[in-house]
N, CA, C and O atoms as a Tripos MOL2 file, in Angstrom:
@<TRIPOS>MOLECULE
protein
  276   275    69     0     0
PROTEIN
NO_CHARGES

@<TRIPOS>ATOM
      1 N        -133.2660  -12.1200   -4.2720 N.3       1 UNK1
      2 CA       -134.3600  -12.3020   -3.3450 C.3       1 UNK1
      3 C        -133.9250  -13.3150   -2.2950 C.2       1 UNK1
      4 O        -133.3540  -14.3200   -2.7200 O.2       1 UNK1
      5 N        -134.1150  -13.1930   -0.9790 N.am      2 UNK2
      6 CA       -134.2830  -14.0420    0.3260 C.3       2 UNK2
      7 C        -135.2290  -14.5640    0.6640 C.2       2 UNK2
      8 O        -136.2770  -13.9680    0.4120 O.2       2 UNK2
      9 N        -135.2930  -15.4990    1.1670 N.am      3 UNK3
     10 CA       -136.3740  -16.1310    1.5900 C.3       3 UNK3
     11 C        -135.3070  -16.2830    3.6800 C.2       3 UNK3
     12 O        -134.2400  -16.8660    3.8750 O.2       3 UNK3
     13 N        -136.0130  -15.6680    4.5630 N.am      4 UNK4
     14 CA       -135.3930  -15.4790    5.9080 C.3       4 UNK4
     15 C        -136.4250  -16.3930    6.9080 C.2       4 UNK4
     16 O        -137.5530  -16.0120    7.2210 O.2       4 UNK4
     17 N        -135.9550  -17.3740    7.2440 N.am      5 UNK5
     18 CA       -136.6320  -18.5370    8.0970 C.3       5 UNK5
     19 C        -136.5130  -18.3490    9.7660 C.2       5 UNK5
     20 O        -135.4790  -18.5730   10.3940 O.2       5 UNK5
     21 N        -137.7410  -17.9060   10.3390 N.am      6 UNK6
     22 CA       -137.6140  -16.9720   11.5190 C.3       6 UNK6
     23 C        -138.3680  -18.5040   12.6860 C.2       6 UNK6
     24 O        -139.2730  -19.3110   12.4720 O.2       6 UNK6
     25 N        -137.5230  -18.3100   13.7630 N.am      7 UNK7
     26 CA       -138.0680  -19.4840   14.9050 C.3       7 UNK7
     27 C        -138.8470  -18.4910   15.8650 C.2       7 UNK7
     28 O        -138.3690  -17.6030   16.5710 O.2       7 UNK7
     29 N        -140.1730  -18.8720   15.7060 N.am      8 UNK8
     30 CA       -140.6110  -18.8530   16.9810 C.3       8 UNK8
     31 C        -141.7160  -17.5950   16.6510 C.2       8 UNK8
     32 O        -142.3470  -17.0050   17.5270 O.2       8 UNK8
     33 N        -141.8250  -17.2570   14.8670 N.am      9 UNK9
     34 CA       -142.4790  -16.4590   14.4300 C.3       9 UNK9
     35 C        -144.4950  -16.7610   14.2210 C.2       9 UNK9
     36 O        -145.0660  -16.8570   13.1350 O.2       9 UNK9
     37 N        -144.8030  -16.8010   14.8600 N.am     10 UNK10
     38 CA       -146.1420  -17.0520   15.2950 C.3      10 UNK10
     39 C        -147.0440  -16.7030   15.2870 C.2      10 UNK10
     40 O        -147.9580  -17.4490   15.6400 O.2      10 UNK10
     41 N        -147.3060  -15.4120   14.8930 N.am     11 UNK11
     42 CA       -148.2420  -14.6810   15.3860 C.3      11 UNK11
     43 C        -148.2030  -13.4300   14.4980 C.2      11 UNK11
     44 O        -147.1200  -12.9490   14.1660 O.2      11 UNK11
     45 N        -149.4160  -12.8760   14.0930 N.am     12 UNK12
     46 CA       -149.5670  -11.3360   13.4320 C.3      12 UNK12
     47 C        -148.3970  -10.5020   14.2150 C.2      12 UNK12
     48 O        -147.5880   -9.7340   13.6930 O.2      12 UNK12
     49 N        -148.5110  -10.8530   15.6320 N.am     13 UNK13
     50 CA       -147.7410   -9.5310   16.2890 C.3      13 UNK13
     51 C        -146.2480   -9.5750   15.9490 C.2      13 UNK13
     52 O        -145.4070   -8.7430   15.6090 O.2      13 UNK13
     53 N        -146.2640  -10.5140   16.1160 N.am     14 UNK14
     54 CA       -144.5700  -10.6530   16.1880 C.3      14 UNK14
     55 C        -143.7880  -10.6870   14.6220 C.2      14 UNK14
     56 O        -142.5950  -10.4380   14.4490 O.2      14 UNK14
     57 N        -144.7140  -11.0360   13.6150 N.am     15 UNK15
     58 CA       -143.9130  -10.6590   12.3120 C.3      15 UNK15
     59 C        -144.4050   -9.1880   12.1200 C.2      15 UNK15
     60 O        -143.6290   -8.5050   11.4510 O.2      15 UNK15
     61 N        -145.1530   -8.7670   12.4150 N.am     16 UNK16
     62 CA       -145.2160   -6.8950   12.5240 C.3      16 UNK16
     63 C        -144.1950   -6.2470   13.0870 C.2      16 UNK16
     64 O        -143.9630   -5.0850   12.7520 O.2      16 UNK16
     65 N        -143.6780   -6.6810   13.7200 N.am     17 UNK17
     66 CA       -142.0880   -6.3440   14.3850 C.3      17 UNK17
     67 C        -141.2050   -6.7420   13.9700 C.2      17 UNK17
     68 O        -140.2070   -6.0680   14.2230 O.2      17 UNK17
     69 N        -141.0280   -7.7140   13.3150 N.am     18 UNK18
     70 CA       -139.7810   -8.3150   12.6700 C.3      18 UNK18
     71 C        -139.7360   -7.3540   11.1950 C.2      18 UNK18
     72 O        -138.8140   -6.7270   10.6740 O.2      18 UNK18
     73 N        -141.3410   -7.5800   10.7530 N.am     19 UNK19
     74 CA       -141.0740   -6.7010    9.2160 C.3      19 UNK19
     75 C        -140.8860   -4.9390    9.9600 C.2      19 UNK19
     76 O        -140.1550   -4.3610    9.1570 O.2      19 UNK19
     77 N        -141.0610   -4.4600   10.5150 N.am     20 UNK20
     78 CA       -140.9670   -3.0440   10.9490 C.3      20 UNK20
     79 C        -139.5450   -2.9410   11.1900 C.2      20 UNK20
     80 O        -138.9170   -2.0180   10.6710 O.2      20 UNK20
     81 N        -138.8730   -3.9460   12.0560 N.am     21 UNK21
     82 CA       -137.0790   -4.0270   12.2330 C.3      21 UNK21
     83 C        -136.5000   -4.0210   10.4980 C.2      21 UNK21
     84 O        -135.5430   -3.3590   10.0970 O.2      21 UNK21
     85 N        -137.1620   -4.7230    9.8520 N.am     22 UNK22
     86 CA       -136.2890   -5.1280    8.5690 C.3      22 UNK22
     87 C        -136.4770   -3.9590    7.8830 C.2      22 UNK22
     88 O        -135.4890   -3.3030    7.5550 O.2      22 UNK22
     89 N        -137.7700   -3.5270    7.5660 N.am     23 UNK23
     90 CA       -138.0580   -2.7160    6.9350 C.3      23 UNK23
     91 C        -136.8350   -0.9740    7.2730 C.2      23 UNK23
     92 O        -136.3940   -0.1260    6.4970 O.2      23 UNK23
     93 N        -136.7320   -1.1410    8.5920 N.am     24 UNK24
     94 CA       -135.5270    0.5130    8.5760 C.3      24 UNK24
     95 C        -133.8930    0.0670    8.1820 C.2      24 UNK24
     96 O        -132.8840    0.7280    8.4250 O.2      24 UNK24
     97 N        -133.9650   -1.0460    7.6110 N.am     25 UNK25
     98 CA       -132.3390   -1.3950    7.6970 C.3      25 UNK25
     99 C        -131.8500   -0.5240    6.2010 C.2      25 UNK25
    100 O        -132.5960   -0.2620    5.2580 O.2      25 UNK25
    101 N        -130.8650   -0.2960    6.2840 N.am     26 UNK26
    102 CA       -130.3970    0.2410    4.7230 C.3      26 UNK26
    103 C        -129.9610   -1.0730    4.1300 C.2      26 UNK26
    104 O        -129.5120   -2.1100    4.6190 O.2      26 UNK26
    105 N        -130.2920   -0.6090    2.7170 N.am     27 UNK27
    106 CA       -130.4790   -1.5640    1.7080 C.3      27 UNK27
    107 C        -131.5080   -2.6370    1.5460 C.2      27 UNK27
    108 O        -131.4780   -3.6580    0.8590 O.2      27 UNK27
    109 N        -132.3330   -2.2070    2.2650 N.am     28 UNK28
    110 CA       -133.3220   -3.2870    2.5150 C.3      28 UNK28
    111 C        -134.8950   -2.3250    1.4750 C.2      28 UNK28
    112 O        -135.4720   -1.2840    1.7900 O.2      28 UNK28
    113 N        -135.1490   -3.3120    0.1510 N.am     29 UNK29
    114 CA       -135.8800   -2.7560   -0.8850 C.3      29 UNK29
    115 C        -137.1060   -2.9990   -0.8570 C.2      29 UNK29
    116 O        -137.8170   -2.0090   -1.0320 O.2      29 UNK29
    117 N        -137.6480   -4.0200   -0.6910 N.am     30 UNK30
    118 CA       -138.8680   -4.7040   -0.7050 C.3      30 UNK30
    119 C        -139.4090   -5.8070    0.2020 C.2      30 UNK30
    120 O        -138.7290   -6.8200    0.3590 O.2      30 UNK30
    121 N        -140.2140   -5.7170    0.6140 N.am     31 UNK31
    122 CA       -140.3930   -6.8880    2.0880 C.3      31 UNK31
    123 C        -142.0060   -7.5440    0.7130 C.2      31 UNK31
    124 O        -143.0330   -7.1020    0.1970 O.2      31 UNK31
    125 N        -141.1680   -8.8020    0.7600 N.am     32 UNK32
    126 CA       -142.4600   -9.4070   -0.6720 C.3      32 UNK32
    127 C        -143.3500  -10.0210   -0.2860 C.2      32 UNK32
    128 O        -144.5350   -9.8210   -0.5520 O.2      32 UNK32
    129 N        -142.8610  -10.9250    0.4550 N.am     33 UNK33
    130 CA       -143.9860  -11.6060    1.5760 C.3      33 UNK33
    131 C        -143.7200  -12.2810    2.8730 C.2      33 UNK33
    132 O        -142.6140  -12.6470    3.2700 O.2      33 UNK33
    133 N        -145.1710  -12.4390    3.6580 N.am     34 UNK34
    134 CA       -144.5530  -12.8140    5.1760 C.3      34 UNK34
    135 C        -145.5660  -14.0600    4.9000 C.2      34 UNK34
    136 O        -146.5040  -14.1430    4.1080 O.2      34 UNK34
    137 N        -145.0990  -14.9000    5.7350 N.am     35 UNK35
    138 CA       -145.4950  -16.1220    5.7120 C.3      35 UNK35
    139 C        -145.5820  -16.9660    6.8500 C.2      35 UNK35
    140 O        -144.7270  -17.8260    7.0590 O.2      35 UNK35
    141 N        -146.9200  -16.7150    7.8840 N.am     36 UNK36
    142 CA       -146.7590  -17.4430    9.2300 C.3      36 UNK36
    143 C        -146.5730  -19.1480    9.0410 C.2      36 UNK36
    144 O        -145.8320  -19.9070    9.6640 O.2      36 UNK36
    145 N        -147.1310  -19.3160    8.4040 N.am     37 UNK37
    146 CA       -147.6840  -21.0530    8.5120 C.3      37 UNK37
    147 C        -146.1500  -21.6080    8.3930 C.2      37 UNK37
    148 O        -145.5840  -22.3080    9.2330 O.2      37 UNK37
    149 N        -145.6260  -21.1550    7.2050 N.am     38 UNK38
    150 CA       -144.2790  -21.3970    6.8280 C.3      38 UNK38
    151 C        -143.0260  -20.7850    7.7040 C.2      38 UNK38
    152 O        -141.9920  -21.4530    7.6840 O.2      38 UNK38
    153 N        -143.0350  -19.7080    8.3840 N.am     39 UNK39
    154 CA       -142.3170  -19.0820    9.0560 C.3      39 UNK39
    155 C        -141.1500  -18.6560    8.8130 C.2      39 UNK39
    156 O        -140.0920  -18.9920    9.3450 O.2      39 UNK39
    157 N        -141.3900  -17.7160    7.7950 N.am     40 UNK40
    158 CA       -140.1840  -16.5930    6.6260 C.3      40 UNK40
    159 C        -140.7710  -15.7440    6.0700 C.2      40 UNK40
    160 O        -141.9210  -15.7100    5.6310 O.2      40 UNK40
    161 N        -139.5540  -14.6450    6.0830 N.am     41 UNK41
    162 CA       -140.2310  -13.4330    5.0220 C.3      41 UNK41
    163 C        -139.2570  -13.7070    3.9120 C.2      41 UNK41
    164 O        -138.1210  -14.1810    3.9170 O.2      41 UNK41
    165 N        -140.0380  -13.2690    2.9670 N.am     42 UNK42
    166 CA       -139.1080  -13.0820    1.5190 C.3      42 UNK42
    167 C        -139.0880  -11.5650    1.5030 C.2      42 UNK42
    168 O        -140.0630  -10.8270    1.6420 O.2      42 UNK42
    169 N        -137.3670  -11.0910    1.2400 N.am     43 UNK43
    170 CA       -137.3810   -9.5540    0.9990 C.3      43 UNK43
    171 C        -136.3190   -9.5920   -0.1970 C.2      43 UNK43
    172 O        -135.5940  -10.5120   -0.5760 O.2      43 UNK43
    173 N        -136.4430   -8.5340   -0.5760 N.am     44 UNK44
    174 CA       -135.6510   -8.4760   -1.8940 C.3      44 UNK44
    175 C        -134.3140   -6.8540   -1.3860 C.2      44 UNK44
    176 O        -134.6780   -5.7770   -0.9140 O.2      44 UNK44
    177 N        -133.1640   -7.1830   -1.6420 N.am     45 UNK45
    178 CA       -132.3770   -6.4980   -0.3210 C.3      45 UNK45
    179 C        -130.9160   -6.1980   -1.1840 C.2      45 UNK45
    180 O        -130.7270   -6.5010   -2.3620 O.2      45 UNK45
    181 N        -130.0340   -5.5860   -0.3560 N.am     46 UNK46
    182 CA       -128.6150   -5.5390   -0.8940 C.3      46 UNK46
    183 C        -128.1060   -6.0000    0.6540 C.2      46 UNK46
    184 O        -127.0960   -6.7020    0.7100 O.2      46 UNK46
    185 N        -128.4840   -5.7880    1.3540 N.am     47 UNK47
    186 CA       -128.1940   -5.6740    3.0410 C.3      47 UNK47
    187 C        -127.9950   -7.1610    2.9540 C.2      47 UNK47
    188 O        -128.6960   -8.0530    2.4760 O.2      47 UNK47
    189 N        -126.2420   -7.1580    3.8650 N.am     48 UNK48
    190 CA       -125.6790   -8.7420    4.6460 C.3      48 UNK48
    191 C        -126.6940   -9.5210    5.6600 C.2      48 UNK48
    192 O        -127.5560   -9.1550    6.4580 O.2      48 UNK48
    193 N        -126.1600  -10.7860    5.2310 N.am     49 UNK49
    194 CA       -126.9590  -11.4990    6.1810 C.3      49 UNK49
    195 C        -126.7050  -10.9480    7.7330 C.2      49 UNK49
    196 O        -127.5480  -10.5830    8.5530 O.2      49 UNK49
    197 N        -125.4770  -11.0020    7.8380 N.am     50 UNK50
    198 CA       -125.4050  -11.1610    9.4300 C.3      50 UNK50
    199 C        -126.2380   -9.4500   10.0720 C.2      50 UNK50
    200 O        -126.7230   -9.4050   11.2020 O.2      50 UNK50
    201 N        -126.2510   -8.3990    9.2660 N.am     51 UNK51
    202 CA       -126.9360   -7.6170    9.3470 C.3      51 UNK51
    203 C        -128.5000   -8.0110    9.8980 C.2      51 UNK51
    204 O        -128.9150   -8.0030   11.0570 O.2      51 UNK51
    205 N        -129.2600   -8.3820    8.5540 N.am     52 UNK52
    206 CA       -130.6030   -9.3320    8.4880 C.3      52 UNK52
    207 C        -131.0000   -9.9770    9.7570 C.2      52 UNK52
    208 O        -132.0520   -9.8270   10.3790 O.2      52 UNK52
    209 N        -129.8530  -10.8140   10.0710 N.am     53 UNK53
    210 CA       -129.7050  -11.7260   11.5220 C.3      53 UNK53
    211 C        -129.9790  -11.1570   12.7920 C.2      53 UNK53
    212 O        -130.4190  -11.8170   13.7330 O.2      53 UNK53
    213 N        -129.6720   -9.6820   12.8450 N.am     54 UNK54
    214 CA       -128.7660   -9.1380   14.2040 C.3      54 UNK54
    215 C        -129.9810   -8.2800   14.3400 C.2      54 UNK54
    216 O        -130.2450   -7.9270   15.4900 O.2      54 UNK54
    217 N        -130.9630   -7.7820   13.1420 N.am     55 UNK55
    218 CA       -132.1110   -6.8320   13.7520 C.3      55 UNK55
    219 C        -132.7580   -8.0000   13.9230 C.2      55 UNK55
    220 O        -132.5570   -8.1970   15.1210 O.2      55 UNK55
    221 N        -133.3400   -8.8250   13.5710 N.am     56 UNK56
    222 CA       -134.2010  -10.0330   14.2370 C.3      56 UNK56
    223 C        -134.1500  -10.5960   14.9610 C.2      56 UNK56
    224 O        -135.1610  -10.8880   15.6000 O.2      56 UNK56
    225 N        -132.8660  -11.0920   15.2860 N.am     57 UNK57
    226 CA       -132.3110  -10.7550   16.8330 C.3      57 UNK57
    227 C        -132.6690   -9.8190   18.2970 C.2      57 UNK57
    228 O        -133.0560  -10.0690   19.4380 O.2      57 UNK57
    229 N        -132.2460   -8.4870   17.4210 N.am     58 UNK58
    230 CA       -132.1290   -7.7770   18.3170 C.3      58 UNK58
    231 C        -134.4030   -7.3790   18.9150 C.2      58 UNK58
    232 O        -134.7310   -6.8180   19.9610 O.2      58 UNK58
    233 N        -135.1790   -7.7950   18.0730 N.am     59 UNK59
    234 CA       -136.8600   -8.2460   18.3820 C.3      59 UNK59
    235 C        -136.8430   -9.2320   19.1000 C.2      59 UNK59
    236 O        -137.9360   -9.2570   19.6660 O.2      59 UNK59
    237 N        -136.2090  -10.1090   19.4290 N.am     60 UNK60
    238 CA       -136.3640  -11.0930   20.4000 C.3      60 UNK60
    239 C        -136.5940  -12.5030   19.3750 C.2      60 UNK60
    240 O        -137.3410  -13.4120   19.7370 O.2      60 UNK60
    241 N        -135.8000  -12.5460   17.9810 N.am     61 UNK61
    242 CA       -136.6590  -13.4110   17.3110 C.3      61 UNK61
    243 C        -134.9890  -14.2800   16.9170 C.2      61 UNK61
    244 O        -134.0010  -13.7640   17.4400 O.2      61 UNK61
    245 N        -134.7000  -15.8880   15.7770 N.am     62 UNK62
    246 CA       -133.5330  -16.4040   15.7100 C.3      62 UNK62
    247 C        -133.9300  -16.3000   14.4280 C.2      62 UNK62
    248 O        -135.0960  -16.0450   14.1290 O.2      62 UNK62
    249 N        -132.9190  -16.5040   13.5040 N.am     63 UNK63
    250 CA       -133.2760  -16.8860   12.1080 C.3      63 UNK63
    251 C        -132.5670  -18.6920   12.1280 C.2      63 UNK63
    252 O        -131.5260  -19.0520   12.6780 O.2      63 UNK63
    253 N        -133.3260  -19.3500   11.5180 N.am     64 UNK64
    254 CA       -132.6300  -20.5060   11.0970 C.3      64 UNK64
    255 C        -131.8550  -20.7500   10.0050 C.2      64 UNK64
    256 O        -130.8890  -21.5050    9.8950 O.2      64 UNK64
    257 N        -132.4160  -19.9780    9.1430 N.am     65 UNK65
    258 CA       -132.0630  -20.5990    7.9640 C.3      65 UNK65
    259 C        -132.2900  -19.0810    7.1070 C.2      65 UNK65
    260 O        -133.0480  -18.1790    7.4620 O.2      65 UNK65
    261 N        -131.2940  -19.0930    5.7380 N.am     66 UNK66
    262 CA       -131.5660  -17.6980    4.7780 C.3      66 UNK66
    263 C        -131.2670  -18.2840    3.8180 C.2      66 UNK66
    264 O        -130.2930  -19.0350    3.8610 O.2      66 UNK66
    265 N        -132.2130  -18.0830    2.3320 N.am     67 UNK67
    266 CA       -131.7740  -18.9240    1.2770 C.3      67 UNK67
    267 C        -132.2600  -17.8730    0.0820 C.2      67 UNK67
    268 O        -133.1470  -17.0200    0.0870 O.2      67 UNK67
    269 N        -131.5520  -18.1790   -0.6870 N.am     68 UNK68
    270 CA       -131.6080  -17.0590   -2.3070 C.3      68 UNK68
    271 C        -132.1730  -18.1850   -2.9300 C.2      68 UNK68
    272 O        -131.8040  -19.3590   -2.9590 O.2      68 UNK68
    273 N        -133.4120  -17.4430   -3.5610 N.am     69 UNK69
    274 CA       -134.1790  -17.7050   -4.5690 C.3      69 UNK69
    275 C        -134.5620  -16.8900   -5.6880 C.2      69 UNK69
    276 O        -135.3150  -17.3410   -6.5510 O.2      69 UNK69
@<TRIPOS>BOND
     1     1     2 1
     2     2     3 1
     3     3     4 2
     4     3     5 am
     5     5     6 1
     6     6     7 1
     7     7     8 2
     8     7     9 am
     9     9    10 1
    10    10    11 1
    11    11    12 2
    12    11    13 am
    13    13    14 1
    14    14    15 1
    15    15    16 2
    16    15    17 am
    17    17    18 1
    18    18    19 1
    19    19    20 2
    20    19    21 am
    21    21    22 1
    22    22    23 1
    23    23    24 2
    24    23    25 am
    25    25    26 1
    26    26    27 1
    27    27    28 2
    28    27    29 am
    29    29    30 1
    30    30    31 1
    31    31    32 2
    32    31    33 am
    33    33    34 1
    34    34    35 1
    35    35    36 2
    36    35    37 am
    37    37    38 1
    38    38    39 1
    39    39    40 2
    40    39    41 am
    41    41    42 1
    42    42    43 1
    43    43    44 2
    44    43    45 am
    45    45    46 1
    46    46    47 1
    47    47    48 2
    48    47    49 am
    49    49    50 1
    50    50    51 1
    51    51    52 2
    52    51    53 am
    53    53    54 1
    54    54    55 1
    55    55    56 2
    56    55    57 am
    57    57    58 1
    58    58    59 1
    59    59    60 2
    60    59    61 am
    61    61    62 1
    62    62    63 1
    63    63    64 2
    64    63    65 am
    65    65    66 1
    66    66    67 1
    67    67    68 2
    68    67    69 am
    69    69    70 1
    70    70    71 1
    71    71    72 2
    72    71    73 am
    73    73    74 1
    74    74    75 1
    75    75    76 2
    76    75    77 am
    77    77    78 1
    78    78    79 1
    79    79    80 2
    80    79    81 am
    81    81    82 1
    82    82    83 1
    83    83    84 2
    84    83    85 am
    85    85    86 1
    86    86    87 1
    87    87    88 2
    88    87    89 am
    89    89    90 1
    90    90    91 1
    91    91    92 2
    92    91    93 am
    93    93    94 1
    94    94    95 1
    95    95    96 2
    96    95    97 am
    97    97    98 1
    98    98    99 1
    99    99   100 2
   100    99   101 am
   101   101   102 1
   102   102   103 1
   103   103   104 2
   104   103   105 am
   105   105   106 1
   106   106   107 1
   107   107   108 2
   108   107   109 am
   109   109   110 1
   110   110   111 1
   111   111   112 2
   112   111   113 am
   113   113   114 1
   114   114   115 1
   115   115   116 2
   116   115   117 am
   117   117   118 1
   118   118   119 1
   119   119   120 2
   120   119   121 am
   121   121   122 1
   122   122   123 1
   123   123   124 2
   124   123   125 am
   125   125   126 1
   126   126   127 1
   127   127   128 2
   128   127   129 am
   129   129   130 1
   130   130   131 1
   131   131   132 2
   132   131   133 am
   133   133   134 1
   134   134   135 1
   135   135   136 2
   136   135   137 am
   137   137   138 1
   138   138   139 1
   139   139   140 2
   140   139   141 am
   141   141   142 1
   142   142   143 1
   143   143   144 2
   144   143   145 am
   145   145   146 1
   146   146   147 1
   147   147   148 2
   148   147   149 am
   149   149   150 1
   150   150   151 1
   151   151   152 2
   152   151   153 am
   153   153   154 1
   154   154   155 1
   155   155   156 2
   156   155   157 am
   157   157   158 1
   158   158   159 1
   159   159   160 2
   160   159   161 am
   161   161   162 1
   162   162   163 1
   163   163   164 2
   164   163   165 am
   165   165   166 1
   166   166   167 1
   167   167   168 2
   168   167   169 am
   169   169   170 1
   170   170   171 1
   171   171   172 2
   172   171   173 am
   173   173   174 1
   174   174   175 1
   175   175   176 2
   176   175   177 am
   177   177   178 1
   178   178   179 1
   179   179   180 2
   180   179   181 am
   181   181   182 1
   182   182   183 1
   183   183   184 2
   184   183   185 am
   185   185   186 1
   186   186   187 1
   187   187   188 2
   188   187   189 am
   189   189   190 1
   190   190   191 1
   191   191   192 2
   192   191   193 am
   193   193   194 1
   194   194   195 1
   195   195   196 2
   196   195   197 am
   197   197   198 1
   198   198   199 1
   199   199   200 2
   200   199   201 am
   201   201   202 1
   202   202   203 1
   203   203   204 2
   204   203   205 am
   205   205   206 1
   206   206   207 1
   207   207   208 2
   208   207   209 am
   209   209   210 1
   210   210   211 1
   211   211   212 2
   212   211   213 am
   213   213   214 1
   214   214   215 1
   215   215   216 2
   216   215   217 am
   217   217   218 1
   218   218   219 1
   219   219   220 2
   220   219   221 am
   221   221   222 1
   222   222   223 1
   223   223   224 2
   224   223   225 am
   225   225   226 1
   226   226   227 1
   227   227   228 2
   228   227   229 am
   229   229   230 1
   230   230   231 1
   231   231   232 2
   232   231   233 am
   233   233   234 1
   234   234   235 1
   235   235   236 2
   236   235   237 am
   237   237   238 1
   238   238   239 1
   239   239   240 2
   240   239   241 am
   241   241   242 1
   242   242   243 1
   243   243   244 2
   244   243   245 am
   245   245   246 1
   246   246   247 1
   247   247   248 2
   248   247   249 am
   249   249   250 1
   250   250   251 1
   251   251   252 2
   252   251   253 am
   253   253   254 1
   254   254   255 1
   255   255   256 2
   256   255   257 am
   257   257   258 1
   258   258   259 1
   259   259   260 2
   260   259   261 am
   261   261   262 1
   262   262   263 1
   263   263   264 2
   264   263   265 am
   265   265   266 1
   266   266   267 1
   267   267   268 2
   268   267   269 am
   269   269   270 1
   270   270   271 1
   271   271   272 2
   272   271   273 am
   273   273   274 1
   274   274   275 1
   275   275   276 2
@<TRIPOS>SUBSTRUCTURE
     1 UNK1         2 RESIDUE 1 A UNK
     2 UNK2         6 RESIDUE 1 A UNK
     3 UNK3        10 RESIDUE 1 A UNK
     4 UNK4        14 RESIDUE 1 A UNK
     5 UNK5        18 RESIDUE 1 A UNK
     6 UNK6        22 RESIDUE 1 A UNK
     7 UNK7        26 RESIDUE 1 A UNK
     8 UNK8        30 RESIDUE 1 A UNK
     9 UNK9        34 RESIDUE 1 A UNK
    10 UNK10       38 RESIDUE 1 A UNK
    11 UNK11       42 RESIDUE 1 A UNK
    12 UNK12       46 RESIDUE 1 A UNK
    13 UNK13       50 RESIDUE 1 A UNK
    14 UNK14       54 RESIDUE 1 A UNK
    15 UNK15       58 RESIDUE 1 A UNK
    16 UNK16       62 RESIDUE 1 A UNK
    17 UNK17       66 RESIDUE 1 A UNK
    18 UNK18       70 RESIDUE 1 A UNK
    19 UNK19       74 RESIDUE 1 A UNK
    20 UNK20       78 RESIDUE 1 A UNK
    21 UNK21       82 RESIDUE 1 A UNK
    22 UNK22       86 RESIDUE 1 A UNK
    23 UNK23       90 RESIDUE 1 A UNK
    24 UNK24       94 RESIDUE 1 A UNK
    25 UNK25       98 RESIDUE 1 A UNK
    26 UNK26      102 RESIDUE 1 A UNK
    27 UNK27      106 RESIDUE 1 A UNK
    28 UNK28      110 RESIDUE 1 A UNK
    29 UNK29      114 RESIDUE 1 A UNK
    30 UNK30      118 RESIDUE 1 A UNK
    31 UNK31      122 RESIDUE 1 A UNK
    32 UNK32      126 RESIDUE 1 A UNK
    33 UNK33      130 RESIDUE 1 A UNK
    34 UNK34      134 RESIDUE 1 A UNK
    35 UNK35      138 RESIDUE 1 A UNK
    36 UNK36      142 RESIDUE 1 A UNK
    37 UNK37      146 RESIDUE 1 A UNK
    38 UNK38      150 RESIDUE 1 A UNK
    39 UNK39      154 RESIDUE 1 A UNK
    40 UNK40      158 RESIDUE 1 A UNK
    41 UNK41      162 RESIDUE 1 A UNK
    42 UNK42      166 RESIDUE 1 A UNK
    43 UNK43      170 RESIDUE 1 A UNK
    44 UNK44      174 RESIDUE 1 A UNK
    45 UNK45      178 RESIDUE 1 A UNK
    46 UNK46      182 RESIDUE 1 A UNK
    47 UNK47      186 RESIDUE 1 A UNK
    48 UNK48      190 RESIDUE 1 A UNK
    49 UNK49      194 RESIDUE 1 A UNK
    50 UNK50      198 RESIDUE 1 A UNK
    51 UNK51      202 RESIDUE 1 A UNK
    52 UNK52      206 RESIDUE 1 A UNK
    53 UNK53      210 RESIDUE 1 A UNK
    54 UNK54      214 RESIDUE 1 A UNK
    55 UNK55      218 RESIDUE 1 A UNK
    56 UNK56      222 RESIDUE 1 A UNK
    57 UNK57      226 RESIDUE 1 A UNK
    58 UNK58      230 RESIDUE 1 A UNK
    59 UNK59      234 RESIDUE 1 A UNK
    60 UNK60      238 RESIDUE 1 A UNK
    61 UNK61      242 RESIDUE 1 A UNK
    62 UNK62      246 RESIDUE 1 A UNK
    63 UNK63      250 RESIDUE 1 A UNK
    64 UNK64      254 RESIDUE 1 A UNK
    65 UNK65      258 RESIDUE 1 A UNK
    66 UNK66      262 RESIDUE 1 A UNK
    67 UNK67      266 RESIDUE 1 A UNK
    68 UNK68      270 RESIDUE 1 A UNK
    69 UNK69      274 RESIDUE 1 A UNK
């Protein structure tokens, strides 16, 4: 499991797009929870970080930080 620490994630709208990017990636299993206040999703995945990185990215969004829990 990941826990993916997103800058600048704010808003209903914009993690609806981030989970919709994550959600088509291959290897990507379970999106567990989103978390504005805190600003991360936890997904449960086989899919590389820099993968992870590059569609959240590519939404207009940064990741700071990715941590296994």
């Amino acid at each position: 499991m990941l826990k993916i620490y997103i800058k600048n994630m704010d808003s209903s709208h914009s993690m609806s797009r981030i989970i919709a990017a994550l959600g088509d990636l291959e290897g990507m299993h379970k999106i567990q929870e989103a978390n504005l206040a805190e600003n991360y999703i936890s997904v449960e995945c086989s899919t590389n970080e820099n993968t992870l990185r590059a569609a959240i990215k590519d939404e207009g969004y940064n990741v700071t930080k990715i941590e296994e829990y």
